[in-house]
C-alpha positions in Angstrom: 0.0 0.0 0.0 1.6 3.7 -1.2 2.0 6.4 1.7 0.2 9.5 1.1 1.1 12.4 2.7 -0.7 14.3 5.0 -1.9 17.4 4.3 0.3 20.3 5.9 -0.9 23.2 8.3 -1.7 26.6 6.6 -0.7 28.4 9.9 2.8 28.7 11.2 3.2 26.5 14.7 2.9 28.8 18.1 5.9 30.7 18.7 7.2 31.2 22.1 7.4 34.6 23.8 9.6 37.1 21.9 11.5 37.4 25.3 12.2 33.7 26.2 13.0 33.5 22.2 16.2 36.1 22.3 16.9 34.5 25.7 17.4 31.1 23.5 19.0 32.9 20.9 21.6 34.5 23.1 22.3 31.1 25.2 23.2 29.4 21.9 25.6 31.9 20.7 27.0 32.0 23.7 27.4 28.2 23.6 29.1 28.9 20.1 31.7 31.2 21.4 32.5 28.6 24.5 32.7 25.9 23.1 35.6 26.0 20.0 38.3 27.6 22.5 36.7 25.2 25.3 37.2 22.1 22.7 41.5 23.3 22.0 42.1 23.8 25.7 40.9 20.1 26.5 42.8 18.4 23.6 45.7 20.5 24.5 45.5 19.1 28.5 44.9 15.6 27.5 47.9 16.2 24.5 49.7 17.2 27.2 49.0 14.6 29.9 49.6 12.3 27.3 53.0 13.7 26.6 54.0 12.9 29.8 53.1 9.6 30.3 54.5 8.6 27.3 57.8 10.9 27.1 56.7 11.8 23.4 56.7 15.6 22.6 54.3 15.6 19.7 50.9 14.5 21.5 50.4 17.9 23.1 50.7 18.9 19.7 48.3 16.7 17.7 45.7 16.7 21.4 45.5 20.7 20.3 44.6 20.2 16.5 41.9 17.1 17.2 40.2 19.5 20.0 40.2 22.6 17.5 38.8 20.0 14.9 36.6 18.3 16.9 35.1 22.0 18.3 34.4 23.3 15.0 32.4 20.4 13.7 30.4 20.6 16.2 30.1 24.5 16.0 29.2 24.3 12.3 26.7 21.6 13.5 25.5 23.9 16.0 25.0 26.9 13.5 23.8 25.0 10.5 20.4 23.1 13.3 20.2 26.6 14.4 20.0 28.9 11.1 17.4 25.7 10.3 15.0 26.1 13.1 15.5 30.1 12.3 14.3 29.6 8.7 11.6 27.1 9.6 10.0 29.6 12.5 10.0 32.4 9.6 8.9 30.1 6.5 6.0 27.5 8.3 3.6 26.6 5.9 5.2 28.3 2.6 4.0 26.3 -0.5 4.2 22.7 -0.8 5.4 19.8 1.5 8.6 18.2 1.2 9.0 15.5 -2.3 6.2 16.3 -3.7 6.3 17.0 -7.6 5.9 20.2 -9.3 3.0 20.5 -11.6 4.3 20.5 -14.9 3.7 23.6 -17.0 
């Protein structure tokens, strides 16, 4: 049996309090500036840790680059879920669902 899709609302969804929203919207950017330098400084210490117990001089070294790495994939993550549940707050219910054809011309 095919799946139909439902239809989809008209109306865009409730939107919180224009208060609590820039309240959400500051905590997030916050978390954006935190968490890239946050992300270095913890490779770096466990590089370093690492260094020692191991008397190698290079893991404090590669510890930095894998935190900075491992920070900015999850900042672009961050930014691209957040510019997405910007865009669908402003766009709700704009023309047709997702997969469904175009009428031809």
């Amino acid at each position: 049996m095919p799946f139909t899709r439902p239809i989809p609302d008209r109306k865009p969804p409730a939107k919180t309090s224009g208060g609590m929203a820039a309240v959400i919207q500051a905590e997030t950017l916050m978390q954006i500036a935190f968490v890239l330098p946050s992300a270095a400084v913890i490779g770096w210490l466990l590089g370093a840790w690492a260094d020692s117990r191991f008397h190698q001089s290079w893991i404090g070294l590669a510890g930095l680059v894998f935190g900075f790495i491992a920070g900015m994939v999850y900042v672009i993550k961050l930014a691209l879920s957040t510019e997405k549940n910007t865009r669908a707050d402003t766009k709700a219910g704009d023309g047709p669902g997702k997969g469904t054809p175009n009428p031809k011309p």
